[in-house]
Backbone bond lengths (Angstrom), bond angles and torsions (degrees), N, CA, C in turn:
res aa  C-N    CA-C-N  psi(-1)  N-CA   C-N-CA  omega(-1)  CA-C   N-CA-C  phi
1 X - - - 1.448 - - 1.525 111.00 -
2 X 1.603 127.71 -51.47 1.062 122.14 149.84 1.670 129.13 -21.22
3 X 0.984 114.96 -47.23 1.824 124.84 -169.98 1.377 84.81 -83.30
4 X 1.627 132.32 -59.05 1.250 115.45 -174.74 1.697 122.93 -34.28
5 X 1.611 100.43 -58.56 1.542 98.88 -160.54 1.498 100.12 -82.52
6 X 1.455 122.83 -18.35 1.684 107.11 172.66 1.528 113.13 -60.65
7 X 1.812 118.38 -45.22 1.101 106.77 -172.04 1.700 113.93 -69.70
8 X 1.360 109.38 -23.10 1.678 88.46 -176.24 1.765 111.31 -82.34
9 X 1.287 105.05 -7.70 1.597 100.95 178.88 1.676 92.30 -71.64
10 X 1.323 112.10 -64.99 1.643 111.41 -176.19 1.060 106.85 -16.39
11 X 1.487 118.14 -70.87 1.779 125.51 -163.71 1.312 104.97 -77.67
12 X 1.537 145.71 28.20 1.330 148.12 165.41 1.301 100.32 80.01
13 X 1.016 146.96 31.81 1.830 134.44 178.10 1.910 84.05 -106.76
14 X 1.608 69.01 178.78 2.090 103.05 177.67 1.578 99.69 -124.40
15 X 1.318 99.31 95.31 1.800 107.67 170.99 1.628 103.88 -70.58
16 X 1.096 126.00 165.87 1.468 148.94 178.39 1.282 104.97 -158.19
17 X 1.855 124.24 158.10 1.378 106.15 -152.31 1.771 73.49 -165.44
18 X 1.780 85.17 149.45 1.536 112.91 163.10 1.113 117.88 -112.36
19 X 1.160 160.35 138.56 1.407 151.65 139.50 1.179 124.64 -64.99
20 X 1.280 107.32 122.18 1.948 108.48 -169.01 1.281 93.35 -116.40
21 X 1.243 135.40 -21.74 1.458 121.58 176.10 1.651 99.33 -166.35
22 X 1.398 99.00 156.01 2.059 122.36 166.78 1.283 91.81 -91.47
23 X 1.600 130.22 129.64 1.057 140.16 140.25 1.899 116.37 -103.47
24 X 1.533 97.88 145.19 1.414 84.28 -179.39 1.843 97.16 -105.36
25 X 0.953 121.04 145.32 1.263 129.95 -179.05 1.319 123.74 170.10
26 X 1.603 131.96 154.71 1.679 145.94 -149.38 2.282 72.10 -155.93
27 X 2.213 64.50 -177.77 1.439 59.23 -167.31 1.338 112.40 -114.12
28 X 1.512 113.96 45.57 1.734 124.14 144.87 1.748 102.69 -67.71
29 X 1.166 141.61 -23.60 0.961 126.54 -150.19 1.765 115.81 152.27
30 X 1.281 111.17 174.73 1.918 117.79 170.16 1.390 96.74 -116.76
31 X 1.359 95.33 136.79 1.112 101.47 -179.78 1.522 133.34 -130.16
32 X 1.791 106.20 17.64 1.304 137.12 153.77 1.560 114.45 161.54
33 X 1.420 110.79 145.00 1.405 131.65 -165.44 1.360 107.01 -105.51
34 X 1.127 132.40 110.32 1.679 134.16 149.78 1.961 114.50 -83.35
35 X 1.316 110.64 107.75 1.508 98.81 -177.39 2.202 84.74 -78.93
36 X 1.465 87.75 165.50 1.377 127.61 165.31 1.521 103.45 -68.09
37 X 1.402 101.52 135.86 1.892 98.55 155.27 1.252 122.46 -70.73
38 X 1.708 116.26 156.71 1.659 96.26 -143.88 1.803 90.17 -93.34
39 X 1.400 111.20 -6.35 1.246 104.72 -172.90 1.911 116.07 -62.84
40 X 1.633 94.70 -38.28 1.321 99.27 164.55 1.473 126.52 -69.11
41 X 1.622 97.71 -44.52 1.714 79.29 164.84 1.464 133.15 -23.80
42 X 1.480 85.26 -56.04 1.635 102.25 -163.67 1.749 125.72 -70.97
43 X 1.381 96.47 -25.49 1.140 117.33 142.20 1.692 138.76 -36.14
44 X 1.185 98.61 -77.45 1.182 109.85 163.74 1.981 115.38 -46.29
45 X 1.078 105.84 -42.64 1.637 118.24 176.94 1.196 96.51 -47.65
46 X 1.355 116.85 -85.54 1.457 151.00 -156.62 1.999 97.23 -53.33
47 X 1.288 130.76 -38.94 1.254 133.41 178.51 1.563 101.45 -76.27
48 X 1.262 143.63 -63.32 1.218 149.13 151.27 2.000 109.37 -13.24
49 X 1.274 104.03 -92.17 1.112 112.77 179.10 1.883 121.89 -52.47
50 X 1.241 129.29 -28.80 1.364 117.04 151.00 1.239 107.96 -68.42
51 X 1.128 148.74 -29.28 1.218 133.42 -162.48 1.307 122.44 -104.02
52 X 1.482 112.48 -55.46 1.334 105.72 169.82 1.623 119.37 -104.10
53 X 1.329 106.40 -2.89 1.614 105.56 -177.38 1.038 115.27 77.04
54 X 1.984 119.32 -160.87 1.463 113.07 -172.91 1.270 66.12 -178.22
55 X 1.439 97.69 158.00 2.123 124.09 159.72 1.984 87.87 -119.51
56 X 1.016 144.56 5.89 1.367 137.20 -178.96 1.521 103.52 176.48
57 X 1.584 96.90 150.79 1.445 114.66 175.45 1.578 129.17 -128.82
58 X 0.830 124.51 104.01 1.485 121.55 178.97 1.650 114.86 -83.89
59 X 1.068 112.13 147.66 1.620 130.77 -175.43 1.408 82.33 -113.55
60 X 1.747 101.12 172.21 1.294 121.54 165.81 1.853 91.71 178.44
61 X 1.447 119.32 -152.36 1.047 131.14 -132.91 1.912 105.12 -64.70
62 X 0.995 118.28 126.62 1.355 111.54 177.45 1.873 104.05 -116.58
63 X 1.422 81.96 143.71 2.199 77.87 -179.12 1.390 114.45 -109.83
64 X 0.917 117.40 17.39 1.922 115.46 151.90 1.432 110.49 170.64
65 X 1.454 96.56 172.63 1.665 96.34 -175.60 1.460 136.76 -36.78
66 X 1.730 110.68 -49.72 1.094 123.62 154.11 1.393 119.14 -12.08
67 X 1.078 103.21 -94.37 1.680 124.44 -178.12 1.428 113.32 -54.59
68 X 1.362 132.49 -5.03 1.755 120.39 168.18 1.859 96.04 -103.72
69 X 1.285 101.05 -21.12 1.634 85.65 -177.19 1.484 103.46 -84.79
70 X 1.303 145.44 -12.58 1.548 136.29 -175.85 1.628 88.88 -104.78
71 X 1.332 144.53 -16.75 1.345 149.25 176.86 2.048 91.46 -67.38
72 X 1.334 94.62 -66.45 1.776 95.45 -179.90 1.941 108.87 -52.38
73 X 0.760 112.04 -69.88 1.573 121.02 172.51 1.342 104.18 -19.36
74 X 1.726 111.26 -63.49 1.848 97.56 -161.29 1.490 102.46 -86.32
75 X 1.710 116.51 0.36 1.470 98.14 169.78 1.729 121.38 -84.50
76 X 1.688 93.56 -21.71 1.733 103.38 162.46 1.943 113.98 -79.52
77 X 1.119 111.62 12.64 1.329 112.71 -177.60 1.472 101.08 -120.59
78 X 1.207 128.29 -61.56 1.507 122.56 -178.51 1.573 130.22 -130.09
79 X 1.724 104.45 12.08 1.778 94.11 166.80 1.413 115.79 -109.79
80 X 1.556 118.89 2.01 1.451 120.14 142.10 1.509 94.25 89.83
81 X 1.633 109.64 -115.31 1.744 108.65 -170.34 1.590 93.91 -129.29
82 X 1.614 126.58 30.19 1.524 110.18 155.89 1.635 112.04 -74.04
83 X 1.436 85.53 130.26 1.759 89.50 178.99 1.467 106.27 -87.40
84 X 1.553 99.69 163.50 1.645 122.04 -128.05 1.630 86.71 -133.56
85 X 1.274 120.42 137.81 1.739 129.21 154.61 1.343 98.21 -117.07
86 X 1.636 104.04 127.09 1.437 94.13 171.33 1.955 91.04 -126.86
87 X 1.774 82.39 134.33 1.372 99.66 161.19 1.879 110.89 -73.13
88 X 0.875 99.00 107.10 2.032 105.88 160.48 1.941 104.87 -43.85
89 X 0.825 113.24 45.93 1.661 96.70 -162.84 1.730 99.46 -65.49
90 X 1.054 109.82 122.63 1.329 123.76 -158.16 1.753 106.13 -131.37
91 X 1.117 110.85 -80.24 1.458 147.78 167.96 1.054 121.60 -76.08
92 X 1.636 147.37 84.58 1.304 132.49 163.24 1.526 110.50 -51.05
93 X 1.365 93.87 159.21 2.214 108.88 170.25 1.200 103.49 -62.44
94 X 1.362 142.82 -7.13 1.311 145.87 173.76 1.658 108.89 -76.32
95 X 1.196 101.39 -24.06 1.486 104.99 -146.99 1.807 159.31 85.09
96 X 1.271 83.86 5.96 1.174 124.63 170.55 1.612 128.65 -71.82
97 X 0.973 95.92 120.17 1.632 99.44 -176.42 1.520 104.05 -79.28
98 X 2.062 105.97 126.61 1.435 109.14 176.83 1.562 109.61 -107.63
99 X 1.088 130.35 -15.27 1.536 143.75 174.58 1.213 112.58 -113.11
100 X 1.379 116.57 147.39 1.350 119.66 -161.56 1.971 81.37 -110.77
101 X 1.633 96.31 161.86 1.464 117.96 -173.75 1.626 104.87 -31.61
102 X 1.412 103.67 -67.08 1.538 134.71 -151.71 1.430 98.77 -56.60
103 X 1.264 120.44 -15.36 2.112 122.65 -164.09 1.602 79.98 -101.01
104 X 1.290 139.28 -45.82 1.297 107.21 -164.40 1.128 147.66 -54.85
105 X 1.323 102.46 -29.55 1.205 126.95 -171.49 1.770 97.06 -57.07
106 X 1.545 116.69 -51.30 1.570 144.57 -155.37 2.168 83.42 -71.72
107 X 0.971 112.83 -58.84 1.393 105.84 170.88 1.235 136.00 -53.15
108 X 1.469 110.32 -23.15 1.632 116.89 164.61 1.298 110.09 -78.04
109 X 1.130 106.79 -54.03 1.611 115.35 -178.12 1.434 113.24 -68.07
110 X 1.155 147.39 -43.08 1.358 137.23 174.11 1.392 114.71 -116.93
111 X 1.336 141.16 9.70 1.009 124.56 177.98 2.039 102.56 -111.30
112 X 1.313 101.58 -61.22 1.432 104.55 174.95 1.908 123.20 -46.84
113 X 1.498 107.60 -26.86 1.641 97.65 -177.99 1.625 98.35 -62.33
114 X 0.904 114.35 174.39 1.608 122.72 169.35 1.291 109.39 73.51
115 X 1.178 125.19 -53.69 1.449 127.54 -140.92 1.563 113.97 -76.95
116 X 1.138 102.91 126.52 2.035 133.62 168.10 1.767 100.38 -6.93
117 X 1.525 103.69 -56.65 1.629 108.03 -160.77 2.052 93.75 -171.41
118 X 1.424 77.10 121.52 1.788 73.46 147.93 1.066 110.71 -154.27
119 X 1.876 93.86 156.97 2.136 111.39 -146.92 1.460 82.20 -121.89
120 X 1.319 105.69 97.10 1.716 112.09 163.03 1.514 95.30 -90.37
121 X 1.505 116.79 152.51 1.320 143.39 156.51 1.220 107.79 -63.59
122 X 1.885 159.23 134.01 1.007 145.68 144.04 1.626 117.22 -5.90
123 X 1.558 136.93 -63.80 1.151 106.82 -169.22 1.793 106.19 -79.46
124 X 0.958 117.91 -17.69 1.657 113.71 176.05 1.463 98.36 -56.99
125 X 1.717 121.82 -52.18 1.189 108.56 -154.95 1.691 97.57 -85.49
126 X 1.142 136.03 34.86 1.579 138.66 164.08 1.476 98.50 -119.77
127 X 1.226 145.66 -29.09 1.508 139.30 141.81 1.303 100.25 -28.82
128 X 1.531 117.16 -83.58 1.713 116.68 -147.07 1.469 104.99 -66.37
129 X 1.204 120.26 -47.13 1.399 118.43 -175.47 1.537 125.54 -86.86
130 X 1.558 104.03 -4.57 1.804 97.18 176.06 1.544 98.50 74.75
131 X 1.692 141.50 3.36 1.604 129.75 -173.03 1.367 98.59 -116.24
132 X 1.127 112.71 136.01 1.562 119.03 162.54 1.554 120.50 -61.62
133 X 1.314 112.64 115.62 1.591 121.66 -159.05 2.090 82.90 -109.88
134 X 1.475 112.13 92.22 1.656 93.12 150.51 1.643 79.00 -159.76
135 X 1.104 144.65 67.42 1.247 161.05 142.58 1.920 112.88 -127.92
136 X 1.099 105.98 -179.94 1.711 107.92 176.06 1.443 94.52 -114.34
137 X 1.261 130.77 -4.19 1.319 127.23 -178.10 1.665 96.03 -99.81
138 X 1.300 102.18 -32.48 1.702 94.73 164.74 1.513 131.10 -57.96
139 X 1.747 93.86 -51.14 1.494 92.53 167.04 1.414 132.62 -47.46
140 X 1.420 124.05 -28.10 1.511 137.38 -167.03 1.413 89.37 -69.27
141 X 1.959 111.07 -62.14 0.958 109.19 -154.76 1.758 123.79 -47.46
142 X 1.736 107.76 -45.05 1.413 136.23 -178.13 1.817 103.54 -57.47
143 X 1.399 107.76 -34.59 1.467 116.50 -159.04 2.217 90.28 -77.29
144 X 1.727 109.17 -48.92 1.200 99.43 156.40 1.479 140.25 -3.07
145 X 1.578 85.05 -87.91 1.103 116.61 -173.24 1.673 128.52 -56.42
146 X 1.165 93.20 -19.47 1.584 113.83 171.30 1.519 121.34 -64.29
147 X 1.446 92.34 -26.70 1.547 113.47 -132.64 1.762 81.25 -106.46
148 X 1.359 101.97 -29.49 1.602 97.66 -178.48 1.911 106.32 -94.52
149 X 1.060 109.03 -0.38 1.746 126.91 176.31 1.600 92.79 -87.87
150 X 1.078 128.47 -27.83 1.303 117.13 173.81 1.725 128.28 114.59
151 X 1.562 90.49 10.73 1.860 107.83 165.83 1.059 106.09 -66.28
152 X 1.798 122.70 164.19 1.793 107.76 173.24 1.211 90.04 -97.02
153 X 1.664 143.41 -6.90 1.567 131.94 -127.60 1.569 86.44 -172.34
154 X 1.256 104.86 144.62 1.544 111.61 161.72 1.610 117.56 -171.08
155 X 1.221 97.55 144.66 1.414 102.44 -161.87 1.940 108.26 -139.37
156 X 1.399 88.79 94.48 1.396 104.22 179.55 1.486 127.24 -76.89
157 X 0.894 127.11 109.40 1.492 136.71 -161.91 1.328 113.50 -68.62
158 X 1.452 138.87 145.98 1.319 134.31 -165.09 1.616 98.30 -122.42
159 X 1.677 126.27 2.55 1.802 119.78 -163.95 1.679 92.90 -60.33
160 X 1.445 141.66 -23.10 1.298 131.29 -157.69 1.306 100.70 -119.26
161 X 1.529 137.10 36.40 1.416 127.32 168.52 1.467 83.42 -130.89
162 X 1.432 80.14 149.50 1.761 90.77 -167.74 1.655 112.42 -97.43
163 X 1.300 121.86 154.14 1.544 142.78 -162.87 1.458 93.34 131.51
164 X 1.956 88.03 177.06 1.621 104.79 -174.68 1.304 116.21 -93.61
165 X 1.522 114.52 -1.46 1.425 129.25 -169.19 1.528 101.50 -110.92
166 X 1.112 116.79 102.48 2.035 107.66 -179.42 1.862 97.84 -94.66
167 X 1.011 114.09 137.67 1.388 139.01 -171.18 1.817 99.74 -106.71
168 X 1.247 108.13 116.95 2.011 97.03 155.40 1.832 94.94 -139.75
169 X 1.575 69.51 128.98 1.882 102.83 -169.67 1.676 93.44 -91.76
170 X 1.770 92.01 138.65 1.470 110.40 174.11 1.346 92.96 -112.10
171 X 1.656 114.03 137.88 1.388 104.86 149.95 1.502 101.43 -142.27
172 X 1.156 118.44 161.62 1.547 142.21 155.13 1.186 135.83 -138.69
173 X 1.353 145.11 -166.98 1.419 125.62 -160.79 1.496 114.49 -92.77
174 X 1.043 112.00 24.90 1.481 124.33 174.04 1.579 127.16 -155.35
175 X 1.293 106.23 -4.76 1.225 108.95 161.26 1.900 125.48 -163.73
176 X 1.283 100.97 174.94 1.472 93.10 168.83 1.796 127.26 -136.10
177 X 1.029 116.18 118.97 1.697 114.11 178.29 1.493 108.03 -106.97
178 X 1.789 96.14 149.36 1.389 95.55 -170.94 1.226 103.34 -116.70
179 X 1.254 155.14 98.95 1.543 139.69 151.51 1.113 133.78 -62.23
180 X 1.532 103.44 118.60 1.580 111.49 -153.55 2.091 95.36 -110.58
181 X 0.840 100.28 149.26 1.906 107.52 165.94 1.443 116.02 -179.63
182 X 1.661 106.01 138.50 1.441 125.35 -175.42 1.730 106.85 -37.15
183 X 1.485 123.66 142.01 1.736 109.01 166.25 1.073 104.94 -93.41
184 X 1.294 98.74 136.05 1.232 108.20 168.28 1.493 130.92 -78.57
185 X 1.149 122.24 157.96 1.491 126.90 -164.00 1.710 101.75 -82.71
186 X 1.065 133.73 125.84 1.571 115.01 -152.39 1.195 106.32 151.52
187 X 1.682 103.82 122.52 1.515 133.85 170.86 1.378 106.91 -79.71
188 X 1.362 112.74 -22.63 1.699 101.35 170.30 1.390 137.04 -103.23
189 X 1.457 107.83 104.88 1.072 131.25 -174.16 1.619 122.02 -122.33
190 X 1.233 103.82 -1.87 1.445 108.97 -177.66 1.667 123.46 -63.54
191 X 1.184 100.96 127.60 1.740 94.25 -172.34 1.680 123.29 82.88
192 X 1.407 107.47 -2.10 1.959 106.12 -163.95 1.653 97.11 -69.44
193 X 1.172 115.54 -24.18 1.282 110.71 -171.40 1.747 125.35 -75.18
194 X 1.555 114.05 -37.67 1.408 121.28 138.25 1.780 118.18 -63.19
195 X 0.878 117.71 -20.70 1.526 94.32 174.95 1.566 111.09 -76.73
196 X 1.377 109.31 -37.11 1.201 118.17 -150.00 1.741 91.47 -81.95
197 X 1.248 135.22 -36.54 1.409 133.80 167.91 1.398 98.11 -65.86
198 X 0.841 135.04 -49.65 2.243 134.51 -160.83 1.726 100.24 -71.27
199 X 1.416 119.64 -41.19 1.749 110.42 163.59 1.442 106.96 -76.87
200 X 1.151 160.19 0.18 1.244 147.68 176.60 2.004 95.36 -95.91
201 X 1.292 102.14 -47.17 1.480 92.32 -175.88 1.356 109.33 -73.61
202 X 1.654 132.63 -1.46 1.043 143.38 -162.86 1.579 83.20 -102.08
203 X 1.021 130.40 3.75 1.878 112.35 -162.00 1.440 85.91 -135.63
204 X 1.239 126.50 -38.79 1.625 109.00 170.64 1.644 112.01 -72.41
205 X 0.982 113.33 -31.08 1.554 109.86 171.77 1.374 125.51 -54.15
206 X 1.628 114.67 -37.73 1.288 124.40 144.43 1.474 131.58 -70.50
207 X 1.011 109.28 18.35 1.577 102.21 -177.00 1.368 137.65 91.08
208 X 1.207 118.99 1.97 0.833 148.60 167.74 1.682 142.22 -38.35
209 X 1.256 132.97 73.90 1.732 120.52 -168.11 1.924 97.90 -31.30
210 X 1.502 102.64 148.43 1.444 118.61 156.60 1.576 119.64 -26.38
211 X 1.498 116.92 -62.08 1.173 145.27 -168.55 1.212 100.36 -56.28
212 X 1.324 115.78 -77.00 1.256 139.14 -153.45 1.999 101.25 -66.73
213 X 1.010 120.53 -37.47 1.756 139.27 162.76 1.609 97.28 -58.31
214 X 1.006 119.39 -54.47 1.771 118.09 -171.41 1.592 89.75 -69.61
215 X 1.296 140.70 -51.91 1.463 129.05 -151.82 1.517 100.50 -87.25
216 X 1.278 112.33 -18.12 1.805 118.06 -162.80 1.946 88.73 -73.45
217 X 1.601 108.59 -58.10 1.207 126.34 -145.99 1.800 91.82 -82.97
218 X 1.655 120.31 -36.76 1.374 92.91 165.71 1.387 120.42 -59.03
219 X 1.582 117.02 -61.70 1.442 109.72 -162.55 1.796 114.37 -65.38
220 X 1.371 116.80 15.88 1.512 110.78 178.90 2.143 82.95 -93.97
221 X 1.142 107.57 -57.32 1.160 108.87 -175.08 1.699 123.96 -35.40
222 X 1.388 106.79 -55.59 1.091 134.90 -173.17 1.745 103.34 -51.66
223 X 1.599 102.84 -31.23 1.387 106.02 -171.76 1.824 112.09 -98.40
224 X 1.267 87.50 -21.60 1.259 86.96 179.64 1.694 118.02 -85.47
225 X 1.366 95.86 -2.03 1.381 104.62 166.38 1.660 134.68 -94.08
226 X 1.531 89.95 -29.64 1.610 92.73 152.49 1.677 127.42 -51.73
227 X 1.542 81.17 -43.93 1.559 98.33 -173.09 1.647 114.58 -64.09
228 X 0.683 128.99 -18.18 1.941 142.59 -171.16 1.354 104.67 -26.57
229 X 1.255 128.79 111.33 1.320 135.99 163.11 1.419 118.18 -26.48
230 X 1.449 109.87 -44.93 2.087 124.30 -168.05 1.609 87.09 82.40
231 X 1.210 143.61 72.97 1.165 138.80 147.95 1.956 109.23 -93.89
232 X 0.832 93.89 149.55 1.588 128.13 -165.71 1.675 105.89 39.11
233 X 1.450 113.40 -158.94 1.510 128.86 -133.50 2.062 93.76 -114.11
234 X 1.235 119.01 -9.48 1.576 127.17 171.69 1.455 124.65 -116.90
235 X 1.343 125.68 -119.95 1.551 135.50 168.11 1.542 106.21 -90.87
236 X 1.413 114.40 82.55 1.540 129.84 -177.51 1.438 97.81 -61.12
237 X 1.474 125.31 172.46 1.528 131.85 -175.12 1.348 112.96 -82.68
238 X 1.184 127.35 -170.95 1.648 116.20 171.80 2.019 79.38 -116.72
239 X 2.038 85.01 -176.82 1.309 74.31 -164.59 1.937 88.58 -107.31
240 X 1.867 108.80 119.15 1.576 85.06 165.18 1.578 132.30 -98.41
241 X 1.332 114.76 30.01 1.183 150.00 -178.69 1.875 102.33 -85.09
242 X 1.291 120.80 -33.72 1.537 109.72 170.41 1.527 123.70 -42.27
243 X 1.307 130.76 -28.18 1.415 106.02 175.47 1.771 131.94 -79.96
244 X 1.280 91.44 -18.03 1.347 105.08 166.60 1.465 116.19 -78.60
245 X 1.096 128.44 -8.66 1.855 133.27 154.74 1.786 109.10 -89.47
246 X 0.979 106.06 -38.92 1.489 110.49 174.11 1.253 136.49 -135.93
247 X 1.648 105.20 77.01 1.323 136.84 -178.31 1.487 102.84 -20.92
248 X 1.561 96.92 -77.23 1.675 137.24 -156.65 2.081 86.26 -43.30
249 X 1.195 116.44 -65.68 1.686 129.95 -167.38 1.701 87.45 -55.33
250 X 1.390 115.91 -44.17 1.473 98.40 -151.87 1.924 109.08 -86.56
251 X 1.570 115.52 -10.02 1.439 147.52 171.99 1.464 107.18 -57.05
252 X 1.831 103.35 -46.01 1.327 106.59 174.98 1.265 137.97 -85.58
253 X 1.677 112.75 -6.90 0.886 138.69 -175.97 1.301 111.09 -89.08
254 X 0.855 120.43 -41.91 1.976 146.09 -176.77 1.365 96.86 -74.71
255 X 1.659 129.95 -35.04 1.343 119.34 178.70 1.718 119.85 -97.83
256 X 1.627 111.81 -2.51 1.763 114.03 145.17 1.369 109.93 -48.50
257 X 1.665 108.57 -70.33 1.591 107.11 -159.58 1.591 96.46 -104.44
258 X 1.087 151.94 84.07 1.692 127.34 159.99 1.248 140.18 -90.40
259 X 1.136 82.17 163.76 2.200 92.61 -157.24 1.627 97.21 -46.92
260 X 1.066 137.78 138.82 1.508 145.86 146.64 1.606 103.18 -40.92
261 X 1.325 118.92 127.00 1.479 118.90 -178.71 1.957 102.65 -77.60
């Protein structure tokens, strides 16, 4: 949640936030999950959204069935037709299991129909779809399959198939883009997977084509991963604090993809 609301401040948005669960974890690892009651969740939604609204919504980690089925409910009760990215957060980059078996099922079924885009990680996207994702022909396949579950958009992540070239495949019902970039050599990886969904929903919220949100929100990522402080002793954070040290880099970046006035 942290990486969420830094990256959408980075990219000029106003994040607002639910808490679906306390995890305790550094970045050796998690090292236990308390989900939220979903009534508060929903709460929290429901205070947010009368009040200040949303042009986009991002999901991310949910901690059991409970809580994605009253999460689906108040988005069929009060966020209407803002489109939604939901991170599958399933799998941390650690490897770590963040959802237990029994919620997945509740995430295919109510979280993926409808939704704007969803950015599974390779092993999330071999959960939802039952396909082995460690090829790029896998990814297509999984990204499919999503697509016939009832996402309009999906964007399968390539950080866990191995080579030096990581691939994350976009597809939707009319087309497909591939974003390709060198890996980098690098312990910091913690969190890229919420950042990298929280600037894309940060770019449709502004107005943003699909495309153009996926390419904005990789290459902020991409940089903010060079950039990584090296904080602690595992998968340290990246840093999304670089544009505010480097205007000039982040000026140029903003003038590839820019916000629709």
């Amino acid at each position: 949640m942290q990486a969420d609301l830094k990256t959408v401040t980075a990219l000029g948005g106003h994040a607002s936030s639910a808490v679906t669960a306390l995890t305790v974890q550094n970045t050796r690892g998690v090292f236990d999950v308390v989900a939220s009651p979903p009534a508060l969740v929903v709460a929290q939604m429901r205070a947010v959204l009368e009040d200040l609204g949303a042009d986009a919504i991002k999901t991310g980690m949910m901690g059991d069935t409970r809580l994605v089925e009253a999460v689906a409910e108040a988005f069929a009760d009060f966020a209407g037709s803002v489109p939604r990215v939901v991170d599958p957060v399933m799998v941390a980059t650690s490897g770590d299991r963040l959802l237990p078996e029994s919620a997945v099922d509740a995430v295919r079924r109510l979280l993926v129909p409808g939704a704007a885009l969803v950015t599974p990680n390779a092993p999330e996207a071999e959960i939802l779809t039952g396909r082995a994702v460690d090829t790029l022909d896998g990814q297509r396949r999984a990204a499919d399959r999503l697509l016939e579950a009832g996402a309009m958009a999906a964007l399968v992540k390539g950080g866990h198939v191995e080579g030096q070239v990581i691939f994350d495949v976009l597809v939707d019902h009319h087309s497909e883009k591939i974003f390709e970039t060198p890996r980098q050599a690098t312990r910091a990886t913690h969190g890229t997977g919420c950042t990298l969904a929280s600037g894309i929903a940060g770019g449709l919220a502004r107005g943003m084509t699909l495309q153009n949100a996926v390419a904005l929100s990789h290459a902020f990522l991409q940089e903010a991963i060079r950039r990584a402080p090296g904080l602690g002793s595992g998968r340290g954070p990246v840093d999304h604090g670089w544009p505010s040290r480097d205007p000039e880099a982040y000026s140029s970046l903003m003038k590839r993809w820019p916000i629709p006035a």
